[in-house]
N, C-alpha and C positions, 0 to 999 in steps of 0.2 A: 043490742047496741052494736053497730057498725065503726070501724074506724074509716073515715074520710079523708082520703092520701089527697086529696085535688077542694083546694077551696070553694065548695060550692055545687059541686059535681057526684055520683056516684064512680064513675068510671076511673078506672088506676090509671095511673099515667103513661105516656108511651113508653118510656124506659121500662117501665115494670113488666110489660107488654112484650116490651122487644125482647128482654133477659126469659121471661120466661118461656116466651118459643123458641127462643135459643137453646136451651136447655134442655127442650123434649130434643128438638132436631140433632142435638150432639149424642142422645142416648139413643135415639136412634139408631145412627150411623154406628153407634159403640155393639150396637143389639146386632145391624145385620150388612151391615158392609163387613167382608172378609179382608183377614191380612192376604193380601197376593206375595210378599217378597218371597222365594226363593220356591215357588210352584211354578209346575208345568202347569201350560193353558188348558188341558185335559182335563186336570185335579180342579181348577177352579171351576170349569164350568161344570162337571157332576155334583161341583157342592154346591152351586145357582141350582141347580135343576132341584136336587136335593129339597133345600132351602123352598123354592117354588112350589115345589111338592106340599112339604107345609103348610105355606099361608093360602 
């Protein structure tokens, strides 16, 4: 049994849609955007390369 958020439709509605890639893109950002405040540009780009190395 399915529940049907949209009268008549399979498909969720945009907002459900929009919150949910919102969501990923914040944990994202939270996974691999680095804090930058109070590094030298040196330290940040060995830990981009770093990180690059990685994925």
């Amino acid at each position: 049994m399915s529940i049907m958020l949209c009268s008549g439709t399979s498909r969720p509605p945009g907002g459900v849609t929009f919150g949910v890639l919102a969501l990923l893109r914040f944990m994202f950002v939270q996974r691999f955007a680095l804090e930058t405040k109070g590094r030298q540009l040196e330290e940040i780009q060995r830990k981009n390369s770093e990180l690059a190395e990685i994925l």
